[in-house]
Backbone as CSV, one residue per row, in Angstrom:
resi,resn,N_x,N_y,N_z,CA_x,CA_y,CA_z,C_x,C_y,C_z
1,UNK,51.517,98.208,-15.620,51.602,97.571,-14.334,51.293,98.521,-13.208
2,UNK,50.291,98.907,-13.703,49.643,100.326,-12.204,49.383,99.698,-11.609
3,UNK,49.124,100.085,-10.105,48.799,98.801,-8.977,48.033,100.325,-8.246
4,UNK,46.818,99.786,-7.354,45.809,100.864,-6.849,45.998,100.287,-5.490
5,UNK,46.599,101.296,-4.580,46.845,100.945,-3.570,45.623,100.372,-2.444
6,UNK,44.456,101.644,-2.944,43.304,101.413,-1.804,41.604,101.592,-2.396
7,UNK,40.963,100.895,-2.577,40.029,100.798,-2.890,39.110,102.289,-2.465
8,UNK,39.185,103.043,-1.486,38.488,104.264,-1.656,38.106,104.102,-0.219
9,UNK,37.693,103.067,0.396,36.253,102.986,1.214,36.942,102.904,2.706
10,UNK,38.354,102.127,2.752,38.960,102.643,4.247,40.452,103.851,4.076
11,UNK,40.573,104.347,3.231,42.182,105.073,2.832,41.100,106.533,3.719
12,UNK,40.274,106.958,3.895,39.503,108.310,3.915,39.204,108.411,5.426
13,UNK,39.632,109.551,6.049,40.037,109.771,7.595,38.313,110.082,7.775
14,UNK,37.628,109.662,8.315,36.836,110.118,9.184,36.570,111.682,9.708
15,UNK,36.316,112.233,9.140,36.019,113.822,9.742,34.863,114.010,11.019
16,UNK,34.810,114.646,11.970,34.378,114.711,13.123,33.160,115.790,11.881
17,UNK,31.577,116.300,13.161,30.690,116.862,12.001,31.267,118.185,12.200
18,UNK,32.493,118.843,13.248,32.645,120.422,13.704,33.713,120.476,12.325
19,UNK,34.241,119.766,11.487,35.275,119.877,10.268,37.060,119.684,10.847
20,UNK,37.073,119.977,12.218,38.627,119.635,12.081,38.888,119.065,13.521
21,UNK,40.043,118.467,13.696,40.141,117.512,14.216,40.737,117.834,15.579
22,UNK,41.255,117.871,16.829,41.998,118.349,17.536,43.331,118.065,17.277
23,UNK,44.257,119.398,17.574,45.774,118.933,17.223,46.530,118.299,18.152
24,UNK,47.319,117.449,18.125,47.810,116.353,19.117,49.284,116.419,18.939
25,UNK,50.050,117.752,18.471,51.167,117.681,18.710,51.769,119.031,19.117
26,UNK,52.690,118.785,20.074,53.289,119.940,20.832,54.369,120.989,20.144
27,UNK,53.695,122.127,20.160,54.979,123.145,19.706,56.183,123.584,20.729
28,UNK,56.875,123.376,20.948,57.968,123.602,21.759,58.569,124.741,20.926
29,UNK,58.635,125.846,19.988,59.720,127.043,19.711,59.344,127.398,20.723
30,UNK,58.115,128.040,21.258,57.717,129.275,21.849,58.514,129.223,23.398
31,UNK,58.601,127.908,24.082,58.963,127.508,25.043,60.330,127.251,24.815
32,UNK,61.517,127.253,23.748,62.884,127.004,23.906,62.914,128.948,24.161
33,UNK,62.350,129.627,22.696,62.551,130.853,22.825,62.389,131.999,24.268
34,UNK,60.970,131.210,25.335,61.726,131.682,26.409,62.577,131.130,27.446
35,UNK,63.180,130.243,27.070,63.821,129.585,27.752,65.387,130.306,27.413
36,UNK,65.838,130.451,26.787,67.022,131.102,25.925,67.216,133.064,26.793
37,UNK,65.405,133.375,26.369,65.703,134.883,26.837,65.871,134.962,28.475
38,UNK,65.183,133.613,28.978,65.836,133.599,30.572,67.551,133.623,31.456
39,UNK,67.964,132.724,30.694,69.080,132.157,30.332,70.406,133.381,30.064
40,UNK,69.828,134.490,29.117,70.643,135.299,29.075,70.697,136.216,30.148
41,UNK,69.282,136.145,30.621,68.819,137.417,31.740,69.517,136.930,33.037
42,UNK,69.643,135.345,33.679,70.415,135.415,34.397,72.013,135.183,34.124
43,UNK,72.209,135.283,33.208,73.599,134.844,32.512,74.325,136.241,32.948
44,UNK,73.572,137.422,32.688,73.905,138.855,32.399,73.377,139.503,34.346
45,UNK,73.091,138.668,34.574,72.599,139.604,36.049,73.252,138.864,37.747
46,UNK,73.535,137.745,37.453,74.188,136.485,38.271,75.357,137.587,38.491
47,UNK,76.578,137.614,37.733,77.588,138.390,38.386,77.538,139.893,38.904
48,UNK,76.280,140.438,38.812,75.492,141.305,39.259,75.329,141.585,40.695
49,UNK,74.872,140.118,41.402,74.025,140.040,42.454,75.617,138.951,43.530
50,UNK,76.472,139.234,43.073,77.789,138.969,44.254,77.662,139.622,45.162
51,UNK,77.723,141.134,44.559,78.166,141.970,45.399,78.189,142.879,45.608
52,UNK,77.418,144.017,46.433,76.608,145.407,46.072,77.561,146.566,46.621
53,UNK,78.450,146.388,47.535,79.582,147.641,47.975,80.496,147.795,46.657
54,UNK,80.127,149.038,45.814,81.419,149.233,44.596,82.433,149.604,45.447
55,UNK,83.464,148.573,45.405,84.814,148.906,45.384,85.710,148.528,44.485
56,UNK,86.949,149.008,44.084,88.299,148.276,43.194,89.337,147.725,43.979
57,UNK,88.725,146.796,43.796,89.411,145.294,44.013,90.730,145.550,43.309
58,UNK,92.219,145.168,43.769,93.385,144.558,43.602,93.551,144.058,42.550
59,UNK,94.246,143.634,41.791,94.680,142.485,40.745,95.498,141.570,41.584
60,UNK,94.981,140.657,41.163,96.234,139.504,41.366,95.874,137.989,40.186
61,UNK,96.803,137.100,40.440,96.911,136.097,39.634,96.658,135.016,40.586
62,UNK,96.068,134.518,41.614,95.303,133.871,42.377,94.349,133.072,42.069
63,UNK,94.296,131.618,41.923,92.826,130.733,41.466,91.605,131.387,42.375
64,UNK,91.403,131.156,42.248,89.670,131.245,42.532,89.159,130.309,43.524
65,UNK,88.380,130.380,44.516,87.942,129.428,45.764,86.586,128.588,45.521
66,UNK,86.361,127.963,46.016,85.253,127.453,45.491,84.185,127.685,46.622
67,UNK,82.925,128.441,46.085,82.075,129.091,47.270,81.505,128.060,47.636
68,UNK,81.508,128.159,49.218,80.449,128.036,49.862,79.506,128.335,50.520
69,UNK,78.522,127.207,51.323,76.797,127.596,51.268,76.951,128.290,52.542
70,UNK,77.926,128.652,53.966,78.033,129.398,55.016,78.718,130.067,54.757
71,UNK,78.624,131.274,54.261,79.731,132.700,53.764,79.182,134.010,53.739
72,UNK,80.128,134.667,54.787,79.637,136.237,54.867,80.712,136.945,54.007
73,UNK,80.187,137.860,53.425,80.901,139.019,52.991,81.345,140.309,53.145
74,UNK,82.572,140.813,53.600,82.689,141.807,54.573,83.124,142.170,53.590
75,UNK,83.240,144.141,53.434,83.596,144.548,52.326,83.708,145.960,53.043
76,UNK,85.092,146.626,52.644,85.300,148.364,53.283,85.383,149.103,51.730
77,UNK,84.893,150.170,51.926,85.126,150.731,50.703,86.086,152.043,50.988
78,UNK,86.429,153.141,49.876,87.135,153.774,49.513,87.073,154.657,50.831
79,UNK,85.984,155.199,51.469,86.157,155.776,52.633,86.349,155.068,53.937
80,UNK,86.491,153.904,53.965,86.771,152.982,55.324,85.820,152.358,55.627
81,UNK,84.260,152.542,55.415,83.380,151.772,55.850,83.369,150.722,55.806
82,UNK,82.456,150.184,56.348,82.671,148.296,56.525,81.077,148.103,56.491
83,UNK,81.109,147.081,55.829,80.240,146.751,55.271,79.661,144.865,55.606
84,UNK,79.039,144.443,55.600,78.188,143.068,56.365,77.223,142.725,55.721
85,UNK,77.797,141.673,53.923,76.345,141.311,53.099,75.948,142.624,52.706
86,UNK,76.736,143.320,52.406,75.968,145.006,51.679,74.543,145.672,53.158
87,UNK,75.045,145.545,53.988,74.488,146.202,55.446,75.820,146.663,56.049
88,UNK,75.603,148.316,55.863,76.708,149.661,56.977,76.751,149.130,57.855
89,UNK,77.722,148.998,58.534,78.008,149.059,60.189,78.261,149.909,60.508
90,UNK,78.029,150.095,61.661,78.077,152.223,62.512,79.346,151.773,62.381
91,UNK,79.701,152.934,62.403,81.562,153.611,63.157,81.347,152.928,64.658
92,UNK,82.516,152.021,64.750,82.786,151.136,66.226,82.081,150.573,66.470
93,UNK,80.716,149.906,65.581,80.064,148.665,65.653,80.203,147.499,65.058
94,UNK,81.668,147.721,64.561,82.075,146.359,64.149,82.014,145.100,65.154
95,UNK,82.789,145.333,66.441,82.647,144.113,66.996,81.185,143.237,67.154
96,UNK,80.129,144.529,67.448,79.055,143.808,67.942,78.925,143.160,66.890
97,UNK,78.913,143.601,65.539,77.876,143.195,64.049,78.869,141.825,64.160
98,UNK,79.777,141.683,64.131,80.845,140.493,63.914,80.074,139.229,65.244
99,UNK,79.531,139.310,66.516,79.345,138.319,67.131,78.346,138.070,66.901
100,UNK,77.120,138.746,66.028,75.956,138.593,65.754,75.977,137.397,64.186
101,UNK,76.901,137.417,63.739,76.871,136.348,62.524,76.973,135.135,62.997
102,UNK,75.816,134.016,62.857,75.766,133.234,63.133,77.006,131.709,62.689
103,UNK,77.229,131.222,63.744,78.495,130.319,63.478,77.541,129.104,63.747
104,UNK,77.906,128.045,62.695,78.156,126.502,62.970,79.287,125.764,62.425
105,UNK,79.375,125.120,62.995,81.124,124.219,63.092,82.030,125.153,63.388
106,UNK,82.945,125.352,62.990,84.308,125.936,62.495,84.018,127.474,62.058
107,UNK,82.251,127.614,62.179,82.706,129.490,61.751,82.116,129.450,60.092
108,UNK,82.122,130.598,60.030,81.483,130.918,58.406,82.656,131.530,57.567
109,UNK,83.139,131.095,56.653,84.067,131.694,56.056,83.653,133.020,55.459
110,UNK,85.209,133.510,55.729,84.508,134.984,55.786,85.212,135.449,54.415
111,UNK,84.568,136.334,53.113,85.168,136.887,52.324,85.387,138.009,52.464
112,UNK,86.818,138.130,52.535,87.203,140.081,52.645,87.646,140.465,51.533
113,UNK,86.664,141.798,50.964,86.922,142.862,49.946,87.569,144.112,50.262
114,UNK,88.466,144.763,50.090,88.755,146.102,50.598,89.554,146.888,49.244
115,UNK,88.667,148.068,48.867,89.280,148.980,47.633,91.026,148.870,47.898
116,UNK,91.216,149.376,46.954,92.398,149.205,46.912,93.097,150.104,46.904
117,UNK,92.520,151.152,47.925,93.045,152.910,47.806,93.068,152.898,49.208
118,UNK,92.626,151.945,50.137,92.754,152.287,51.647,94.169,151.691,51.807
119,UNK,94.544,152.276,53.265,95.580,152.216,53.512,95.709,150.353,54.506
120,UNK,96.323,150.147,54.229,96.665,148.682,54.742,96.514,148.695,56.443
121,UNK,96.869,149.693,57.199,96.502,149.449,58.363,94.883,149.694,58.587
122,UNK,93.881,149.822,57.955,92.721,149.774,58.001,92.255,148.255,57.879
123,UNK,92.769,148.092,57.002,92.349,146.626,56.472,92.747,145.542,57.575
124,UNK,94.106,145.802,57.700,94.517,144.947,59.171,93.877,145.146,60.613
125,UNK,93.246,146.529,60.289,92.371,146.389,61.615,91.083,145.627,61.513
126,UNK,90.337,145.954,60.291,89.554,145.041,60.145,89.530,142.963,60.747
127,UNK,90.657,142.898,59.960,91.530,141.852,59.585,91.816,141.171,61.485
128,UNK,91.759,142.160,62.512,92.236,141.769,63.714,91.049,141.807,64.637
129,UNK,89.693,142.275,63.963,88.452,142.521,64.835,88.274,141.020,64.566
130,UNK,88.174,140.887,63.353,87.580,139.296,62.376,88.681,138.159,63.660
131,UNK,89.523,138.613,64.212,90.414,137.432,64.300,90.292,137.817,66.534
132,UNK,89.705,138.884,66.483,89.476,138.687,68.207,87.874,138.348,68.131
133,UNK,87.048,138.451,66.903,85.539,138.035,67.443,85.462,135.891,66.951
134,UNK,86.994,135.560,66.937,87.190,133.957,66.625,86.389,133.765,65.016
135,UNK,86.720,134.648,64.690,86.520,133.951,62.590,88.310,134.262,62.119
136,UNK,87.795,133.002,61.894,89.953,133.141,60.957,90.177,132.410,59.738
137,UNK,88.934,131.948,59.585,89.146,131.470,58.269,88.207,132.429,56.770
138,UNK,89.783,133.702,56.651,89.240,134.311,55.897,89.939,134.584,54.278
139,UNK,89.099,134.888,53.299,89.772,135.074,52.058,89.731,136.179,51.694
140,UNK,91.035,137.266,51.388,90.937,138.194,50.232,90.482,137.917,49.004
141,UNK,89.929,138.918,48.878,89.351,138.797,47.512,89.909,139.513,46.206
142,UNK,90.311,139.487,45.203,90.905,140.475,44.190,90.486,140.127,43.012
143,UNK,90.713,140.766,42.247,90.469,140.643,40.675,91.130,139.351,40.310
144,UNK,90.688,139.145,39.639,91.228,137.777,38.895,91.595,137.877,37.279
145,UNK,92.927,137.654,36.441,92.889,138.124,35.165,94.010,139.160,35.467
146,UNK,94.434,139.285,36.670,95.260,140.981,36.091,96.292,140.297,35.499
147,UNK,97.081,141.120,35.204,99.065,140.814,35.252,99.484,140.721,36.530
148,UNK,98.630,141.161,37.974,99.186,141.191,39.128,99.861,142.137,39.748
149,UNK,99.966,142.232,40.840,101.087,143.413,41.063,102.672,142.999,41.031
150,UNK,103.775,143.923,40.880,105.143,143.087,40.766,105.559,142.551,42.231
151,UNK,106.117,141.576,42.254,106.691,141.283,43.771,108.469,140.965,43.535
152,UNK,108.745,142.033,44.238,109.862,141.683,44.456,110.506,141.208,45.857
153,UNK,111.542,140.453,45.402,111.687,139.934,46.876,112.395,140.198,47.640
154,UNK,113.642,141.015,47.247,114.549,142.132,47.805,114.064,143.235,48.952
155,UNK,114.732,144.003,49.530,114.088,145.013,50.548,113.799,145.626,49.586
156,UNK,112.673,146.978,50.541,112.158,147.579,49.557,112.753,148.601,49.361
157,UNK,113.992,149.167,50.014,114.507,150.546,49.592,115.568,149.617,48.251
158,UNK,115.757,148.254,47.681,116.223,148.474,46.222,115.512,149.178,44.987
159,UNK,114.041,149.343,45.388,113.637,149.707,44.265,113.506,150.763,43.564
């Protein structure tokens, strides 16, 4: 009970006279594979490009803010400098650099970084230029992940 599917005369593809045919289907590895090595490159360079003043940041146990698209970044490092988007400000050109950031609505929220080896009245001066050139809506910034620092709530000569 053999059964012959095709007589011979239409089962046989037509060959063009150059011998092969054009290929009509798309390889996509080559294109996932760079798609993947992109992927890692900004995966690995994104937390890179935050933030160019090295300083050590604080620990704390603090959520996280959710950025937004009007935000300057002020940042002092270990010797006091101050810093504007990773641009020095002279010594006592803070105020000017501060009225030169452009405001709409309510002001640009401002992120403040400051090592964590300066002394706190630096930072508060900072902290009081930001708040006489009218920006007040500002965030410290710290590590995120520490154990935190301890707080106690007692005076401080119990400890």
């Amino acid at each position: 009970m053999a059964m012959a599917l095709g007589s011979g005369k239409g089962t046989r593809r037509r060959r063009r006279r150059g011998g092969r045919r054009p290929m009509s289907e798309i390889n996509v590895t080559p294109f996932v594979d760079v798609m993947l090595v992109l992927l890692i490159i900004f995966m690995v360079t994104a937390p890179l490009l935050t933030a160019g003043v090295p300083i050590q940041l604080p620990d704390s146990r603090a959520d996280a803010l959710p950025q937004d698209a009007q935000q300057v970044s002020i940042s002092i490092d270990s010797d006091g400098y101050v810093y504007i988007d990773d641009a020095q400000v002279p010594v006592g050109g803070l105020p000017g650099a501060l009225e030169a950031i452009p405001r709409v609505g309510e002001g640009p929220d401002i992120t403040l970084r400051a090592d964590r080896s300066l002394d706190y009245g630096r930072v508060m001066a900072v902290m009081g230029e930001l708040n006489r050139a009218g920006l007040n809506r500002i965030s410290l910034v710290t590590n995120s992940g520490g154990t935190g620092a301890s707080v106690n709530a007692g005076s401080p000569s119990e400890e």
